[in-house]
C-alpha positions in Angstrom: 19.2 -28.0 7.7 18.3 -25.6 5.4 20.7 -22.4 5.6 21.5 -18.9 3.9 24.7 -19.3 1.7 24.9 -16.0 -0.2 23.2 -12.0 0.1 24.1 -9.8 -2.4 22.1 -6.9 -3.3 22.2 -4.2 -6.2 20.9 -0.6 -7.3 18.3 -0.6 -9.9 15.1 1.1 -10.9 11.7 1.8 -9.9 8.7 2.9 -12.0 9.6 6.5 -11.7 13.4 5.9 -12.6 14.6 6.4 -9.1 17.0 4.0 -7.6 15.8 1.2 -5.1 17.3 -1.7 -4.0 16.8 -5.4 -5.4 18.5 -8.1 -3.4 19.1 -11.8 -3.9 19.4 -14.6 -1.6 21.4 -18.0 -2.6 20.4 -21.0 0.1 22.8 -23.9 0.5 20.3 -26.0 -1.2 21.1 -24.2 -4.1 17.0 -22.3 -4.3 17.5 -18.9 -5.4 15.2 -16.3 -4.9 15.2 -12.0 -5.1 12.9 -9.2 -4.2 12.9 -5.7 -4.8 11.7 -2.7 -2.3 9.2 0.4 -3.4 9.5 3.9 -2.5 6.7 6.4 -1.6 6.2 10.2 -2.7 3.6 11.2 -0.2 5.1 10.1 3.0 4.4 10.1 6.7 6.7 11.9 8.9 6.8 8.6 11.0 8.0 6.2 8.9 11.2 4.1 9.3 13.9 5.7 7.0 14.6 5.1 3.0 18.6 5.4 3.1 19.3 7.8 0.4 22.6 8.6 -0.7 22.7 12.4 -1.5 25.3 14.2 -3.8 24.8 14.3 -7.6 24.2 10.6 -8.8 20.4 10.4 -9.6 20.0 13.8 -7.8 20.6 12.9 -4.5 18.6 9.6 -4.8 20.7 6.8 -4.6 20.9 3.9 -2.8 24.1 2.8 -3.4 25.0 2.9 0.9 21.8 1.0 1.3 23.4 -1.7 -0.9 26.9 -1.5 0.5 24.6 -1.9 4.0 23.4 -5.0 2.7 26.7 -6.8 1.3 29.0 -5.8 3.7 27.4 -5.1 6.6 24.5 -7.7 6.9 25.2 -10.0 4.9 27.9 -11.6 7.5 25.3 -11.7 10.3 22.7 -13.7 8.2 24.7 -15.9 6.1 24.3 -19.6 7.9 20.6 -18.8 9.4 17.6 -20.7 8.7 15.7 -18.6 5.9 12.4 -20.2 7.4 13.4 -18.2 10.8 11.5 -15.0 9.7 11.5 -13.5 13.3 14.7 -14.4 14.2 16.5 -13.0 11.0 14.2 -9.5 11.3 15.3 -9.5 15.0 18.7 -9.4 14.1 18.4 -6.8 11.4 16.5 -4.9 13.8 18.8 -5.1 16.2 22.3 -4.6 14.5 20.5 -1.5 13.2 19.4 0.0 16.5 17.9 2.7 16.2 14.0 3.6 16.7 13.8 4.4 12.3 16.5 2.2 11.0 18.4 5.5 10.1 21.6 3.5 10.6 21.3 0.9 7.5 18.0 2.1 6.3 15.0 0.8 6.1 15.1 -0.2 2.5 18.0 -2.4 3.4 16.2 -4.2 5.8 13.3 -4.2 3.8 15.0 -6.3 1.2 16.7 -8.8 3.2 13.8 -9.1 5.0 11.5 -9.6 1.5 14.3 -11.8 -0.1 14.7 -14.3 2.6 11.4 -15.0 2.6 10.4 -15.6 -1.0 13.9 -18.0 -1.0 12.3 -20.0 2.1 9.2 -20.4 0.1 10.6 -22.3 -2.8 13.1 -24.2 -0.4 9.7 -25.6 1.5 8.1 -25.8 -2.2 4.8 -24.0 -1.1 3.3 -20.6 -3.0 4.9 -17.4 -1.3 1.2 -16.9 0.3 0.7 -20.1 2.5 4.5 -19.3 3.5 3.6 -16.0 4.8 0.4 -17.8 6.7 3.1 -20.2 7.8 4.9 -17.2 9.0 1.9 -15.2 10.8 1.2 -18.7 12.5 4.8 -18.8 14.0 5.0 -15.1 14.9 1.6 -14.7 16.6 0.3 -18.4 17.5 -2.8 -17.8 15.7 -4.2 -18.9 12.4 -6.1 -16.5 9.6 -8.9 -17.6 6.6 -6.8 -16.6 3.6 -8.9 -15.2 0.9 -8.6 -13.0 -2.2 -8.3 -9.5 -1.4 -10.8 -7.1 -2.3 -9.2 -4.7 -5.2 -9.4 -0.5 -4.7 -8.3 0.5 -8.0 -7.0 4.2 -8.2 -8.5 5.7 -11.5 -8.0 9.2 -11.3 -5.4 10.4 -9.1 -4.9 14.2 -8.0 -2.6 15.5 -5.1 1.6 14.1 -4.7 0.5 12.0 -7.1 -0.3 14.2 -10.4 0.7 17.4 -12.0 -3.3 19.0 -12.0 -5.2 20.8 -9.8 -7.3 18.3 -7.5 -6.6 18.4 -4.3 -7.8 14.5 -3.2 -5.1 12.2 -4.0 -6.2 9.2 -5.2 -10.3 8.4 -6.2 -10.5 4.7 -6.4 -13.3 1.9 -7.5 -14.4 -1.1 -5.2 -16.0 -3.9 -7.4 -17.5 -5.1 -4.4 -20.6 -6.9 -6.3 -18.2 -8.9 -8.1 -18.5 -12.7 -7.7 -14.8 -13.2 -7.7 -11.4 -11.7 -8.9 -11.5 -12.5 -12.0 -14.9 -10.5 -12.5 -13.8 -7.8 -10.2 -10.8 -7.0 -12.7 -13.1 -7.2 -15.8 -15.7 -4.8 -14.6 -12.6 -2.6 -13.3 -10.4 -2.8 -16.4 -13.9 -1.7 -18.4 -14.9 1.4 -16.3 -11.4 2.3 -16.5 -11.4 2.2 -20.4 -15.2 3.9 -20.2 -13.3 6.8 -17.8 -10.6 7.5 -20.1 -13.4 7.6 -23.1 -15.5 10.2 -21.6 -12.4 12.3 -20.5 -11.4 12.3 -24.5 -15.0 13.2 -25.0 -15.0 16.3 -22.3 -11.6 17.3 -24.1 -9.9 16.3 -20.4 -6.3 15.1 -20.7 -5.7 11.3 -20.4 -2.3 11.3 -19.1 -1.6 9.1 -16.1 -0.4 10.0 -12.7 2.2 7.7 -11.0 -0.2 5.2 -10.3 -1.5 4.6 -13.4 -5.0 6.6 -12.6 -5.7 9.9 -15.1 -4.6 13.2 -14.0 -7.1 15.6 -15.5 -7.8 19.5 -14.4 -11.1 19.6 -13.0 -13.4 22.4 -11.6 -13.4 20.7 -8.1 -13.3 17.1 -6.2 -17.2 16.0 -6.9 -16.2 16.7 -10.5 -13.6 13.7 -10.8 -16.3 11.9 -8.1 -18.8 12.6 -11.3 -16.9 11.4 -14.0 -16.3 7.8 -12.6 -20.2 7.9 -11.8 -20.6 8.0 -15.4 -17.8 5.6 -16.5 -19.8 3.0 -13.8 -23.0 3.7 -16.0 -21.0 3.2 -19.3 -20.1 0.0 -18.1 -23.5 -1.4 -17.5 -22.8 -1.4 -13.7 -24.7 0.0 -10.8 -22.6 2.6 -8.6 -23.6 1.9 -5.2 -24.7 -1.7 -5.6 -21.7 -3.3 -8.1 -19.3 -0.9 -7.6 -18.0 1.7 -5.0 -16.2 4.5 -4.5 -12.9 5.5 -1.8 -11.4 8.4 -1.5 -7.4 8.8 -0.5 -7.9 12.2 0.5 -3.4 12.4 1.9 -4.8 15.5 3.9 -1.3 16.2 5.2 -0.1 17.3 1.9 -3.0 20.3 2.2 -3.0 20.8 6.0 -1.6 24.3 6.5 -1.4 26.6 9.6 -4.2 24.2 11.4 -6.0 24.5 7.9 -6.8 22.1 5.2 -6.3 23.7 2.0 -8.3 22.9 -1.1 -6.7 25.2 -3.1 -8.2 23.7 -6.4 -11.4 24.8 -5.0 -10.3 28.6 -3.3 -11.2 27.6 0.1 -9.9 26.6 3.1 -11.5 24.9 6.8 -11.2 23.9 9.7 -11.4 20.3 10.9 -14.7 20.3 11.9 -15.9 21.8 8.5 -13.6 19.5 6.6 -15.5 16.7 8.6 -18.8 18.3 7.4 -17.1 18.5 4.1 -16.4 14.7 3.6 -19.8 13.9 5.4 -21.7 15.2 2.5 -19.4 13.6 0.1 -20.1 10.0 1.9 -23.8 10.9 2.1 -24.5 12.0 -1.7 -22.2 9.1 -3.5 -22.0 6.0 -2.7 -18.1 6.4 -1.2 -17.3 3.5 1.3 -13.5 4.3 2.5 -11.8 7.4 3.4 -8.3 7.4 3.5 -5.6 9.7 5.6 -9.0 12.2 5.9 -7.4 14.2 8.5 -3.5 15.2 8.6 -1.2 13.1 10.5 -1.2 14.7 13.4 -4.4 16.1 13.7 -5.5 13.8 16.6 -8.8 15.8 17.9 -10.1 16.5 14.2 -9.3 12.6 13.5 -11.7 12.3 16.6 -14.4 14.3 15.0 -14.0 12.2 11.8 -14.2 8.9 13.4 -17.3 10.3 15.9 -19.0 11.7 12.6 -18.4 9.1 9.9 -17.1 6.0 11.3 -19.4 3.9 11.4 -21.0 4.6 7.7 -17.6 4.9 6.0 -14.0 2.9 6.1 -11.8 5.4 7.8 -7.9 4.5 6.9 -4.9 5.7 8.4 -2.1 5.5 6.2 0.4 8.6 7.0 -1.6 8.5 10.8 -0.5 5.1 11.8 2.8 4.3 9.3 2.4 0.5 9.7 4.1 1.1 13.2 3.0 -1.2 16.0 3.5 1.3 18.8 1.9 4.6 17.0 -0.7 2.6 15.8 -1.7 1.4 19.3 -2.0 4.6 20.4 -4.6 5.3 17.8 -6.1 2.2 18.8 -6.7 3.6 22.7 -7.5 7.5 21.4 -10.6 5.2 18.7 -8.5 7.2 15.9 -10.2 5.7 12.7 -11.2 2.3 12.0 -9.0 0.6 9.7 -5.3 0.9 8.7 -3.0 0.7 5.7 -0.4 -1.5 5.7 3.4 -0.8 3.9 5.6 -2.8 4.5 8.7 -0.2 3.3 6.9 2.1 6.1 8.1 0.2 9.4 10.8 -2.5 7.6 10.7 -5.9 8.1 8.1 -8.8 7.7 7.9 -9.2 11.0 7.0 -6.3 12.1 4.3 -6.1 9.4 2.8 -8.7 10.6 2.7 -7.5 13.8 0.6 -5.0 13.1 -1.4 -6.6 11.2 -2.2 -9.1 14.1 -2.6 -6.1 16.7 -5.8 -5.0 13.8 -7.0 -8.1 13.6 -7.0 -8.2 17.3 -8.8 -4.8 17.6 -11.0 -5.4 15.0 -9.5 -3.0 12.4 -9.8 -3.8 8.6 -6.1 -4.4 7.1 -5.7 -3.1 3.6 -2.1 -4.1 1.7 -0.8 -1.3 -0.1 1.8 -0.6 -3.1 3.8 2.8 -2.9 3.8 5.2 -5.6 6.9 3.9 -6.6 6.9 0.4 -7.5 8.6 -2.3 -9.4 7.6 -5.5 -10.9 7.9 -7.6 -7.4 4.8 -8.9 -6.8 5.0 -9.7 -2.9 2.3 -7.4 -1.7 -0.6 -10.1 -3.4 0.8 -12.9 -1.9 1.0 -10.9 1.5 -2.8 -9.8 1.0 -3.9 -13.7 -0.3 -1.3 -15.2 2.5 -3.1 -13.0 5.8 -6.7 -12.8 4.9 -6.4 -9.0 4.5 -9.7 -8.5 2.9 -8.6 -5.5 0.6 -5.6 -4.8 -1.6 -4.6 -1.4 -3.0 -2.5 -1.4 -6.0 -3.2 1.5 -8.3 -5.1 1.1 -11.6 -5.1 -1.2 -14.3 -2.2 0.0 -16.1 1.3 0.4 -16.1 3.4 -3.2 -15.7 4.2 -2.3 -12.0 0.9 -1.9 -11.2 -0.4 -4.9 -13.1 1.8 -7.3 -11.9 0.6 -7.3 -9.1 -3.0 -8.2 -9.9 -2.1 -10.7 -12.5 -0.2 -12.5 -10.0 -3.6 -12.9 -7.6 -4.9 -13.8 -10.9 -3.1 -17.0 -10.9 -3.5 -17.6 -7.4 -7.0 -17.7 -7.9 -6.5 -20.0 -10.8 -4.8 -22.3 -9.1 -6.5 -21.6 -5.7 -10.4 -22.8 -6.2 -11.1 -23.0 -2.1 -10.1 -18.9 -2.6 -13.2 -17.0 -2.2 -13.1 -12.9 -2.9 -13.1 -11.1 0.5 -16.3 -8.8 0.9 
């Protein structure tokens, strides 16, 4: 029988310099395997808690109780257990937490236990981390998914949480959709992104990056950055509309104010009903495909609107509105909030639960897109998660920064050594 011998976890970095956890898992068979959890800056109100420990180290931010959590705390309750057990070992984290946000050892600690113990069951059943997690889907819902290469939305110029400027839209992203496969759909992205950066020199626009590797230039308004990928498309010898797309990460929360979303980079702000008419124009003049978090979190009747208005032209997303929770996003399953939903995995905990929600979208016909959080490390999970359940799409900032790369270079070898993988549509 294969069985957990050893946990032990440890404070390091992630790509804003703020502590997270990474956390290693020994098996009696000797495999080895660790994983590392990422941290978000524009967060829902309703996600499961990051344990932070507060006082002076690293301002407030560390994690170091999160860790002790781990070795001294979980560590005794999972040491012996079957790492291939998924459910079973979330269930018991879940449960020796108890409460409704893991608040108690924080999600984060779960988070990596959960992560670690899964990569270390892969290599013990010598099978890629993505046909383990299918393996896994398979024992937790009794169905089976298509695996495939996920779709990339690449976030090229970023405004909101996100950057120090003056757009008020968060993220503007580029869907290769006309590419044949991945390894096109990088190219063509990789080259726009290059062209964008060349015509923001050009304009005398500042090239700096935003946490996600997308540029963070001052701009007159949100059609302005909208504009300037336009033209990067063009540069590339690429069609907007027909080789590549355009989404939109509007994080409305961070601008919804007294019942009021805020553009203040533009001096004006409306309703929910205008801001629907608002982002109606924008998904009828450009060729924009996916919206997401277009209302605030808790915004229920103007989400309504949205989805009444725009839903079936345009990918509506809920990212901060459904916080990869099961229960809250079945709700917005019976109210017809939106059409698709983003999936973190640091936002609810576990694998398991992850992949719960995943299957409760598959079952409702929702489109799945895997996410990275603003702050991110080198772990690479999130590909193998998107290649393992057939998301369809995979959101991973742009094509820079080593955090933000890893993670497509690593579907870049799965499709090397995958040739039956086909790029999701």
């Amino acid at each position: 029988m294969t069985w957990i011998k050893s946990i032990k976890a440890i404070q390091v970095l992630d790509s804003r310099g703020l502590p997270t956890i990474s956390c290693n898992v020994v098996l009696g068979s000797g495999v080895e395997a660790s994983a590392m959890v990422p941290s978000g800056a524009s967060t829902g109100a309703k996600e499961a808690l990051e344990l932070r420990d507060g006082g002076s180290p690293y301002l407030g931010k560390g994690v170091e109780k999160a860790v002790d959590n781990i070795n001294n705390i979980i560590s005794p309750l999972i040491v012996k257990l079957d790492p291939r057990d998924q459910k079973l070992i979330d269930q018991k984290l879940i449960d020796l937490d108890g409460t409704h946000d893991k608040s108690k050892l924080g999600a984060n600690a779960i988070l990596a236990v959960s992560l670690a113990v899964s990569h270390a069951a892969a290599i013990d059943k010598k099978i890629p981390l993505h046909k383990h997690f299918a393996d896994i889907y398979k024992d937790i819902t009794g169905s089976t998914l298509e695996p495939n290469l996920p779709m990339p939305m690449l976030n090229i110029l970023n405004g909101g949480e996100h950057a120090d400027n003056n757009i008020d839209i968060q993220e503007f992203m580029i869907i290769p959709k006309g590419a044949i496969n991945f390894k096109e759909a990088m190219r063509w992205s990789s080259e726009i992104y290059w062209n964008l950066k060349s015509i923001l020199k050009k304009e005398k626009l500042s090239t700096a990056v935003g946490d996600e590797g997308g540029f963070a230039p001052n701009l007159q308004n949100n059609e302005e950055a909208i504009k300037l990928i336009l033209r990067a498309i063009e540069e590339s010898n690429l069609i907007p509309g027909k080789d590549v797309f355009i989404a939109l990460d509007c994080a409305a929360s961070e601008f919804y104010k007294n019942k009021q979303y805020s553009l203040s980079g533009e001096g004006r702000s409306l309703g929910s009903e205008d801001f629907t008419d608002y982002l109606e124009k924008l998904v009828d003049t450009y060729p924009i495909i996916s919206i997401e978090d277009g209302m605030d979190e808790n915004d229920y009747e103007g989400w309504k609107i949205l989805t009444k208005k725009i839903g079936h032209k345009c990918q509506l997303v809920g990212d901060d509105l459904f916080v990869t929770n099961k229960k809250i996003f079945k709700n917005g399953i019976d109210e017809n909030l939106a059409n698709s939903i983003l999936i973190k995995f640091n936002q609810i905990g576990s694998i398991t639960e992850t992949i719960e929600t995943i299957h409760l979208a598959n079952k409702h016909n929702y489109k799945s897109i895997i996410s990275h959080r603003s702050g991110e490390t080198e772990d690479t999970t999130i590909s193998d998660l998107a290649v393992g359940l057939g998301a369809g799409q995979i959101k991973t900032g742009a094509p820079c920064r080593s955090d933000r790369v890893a993670k497509y270079n690593r579907l870049l070898w799965i499709e090397e050594e995958n040739e039956d993988l086909n790029l999701s549509k």
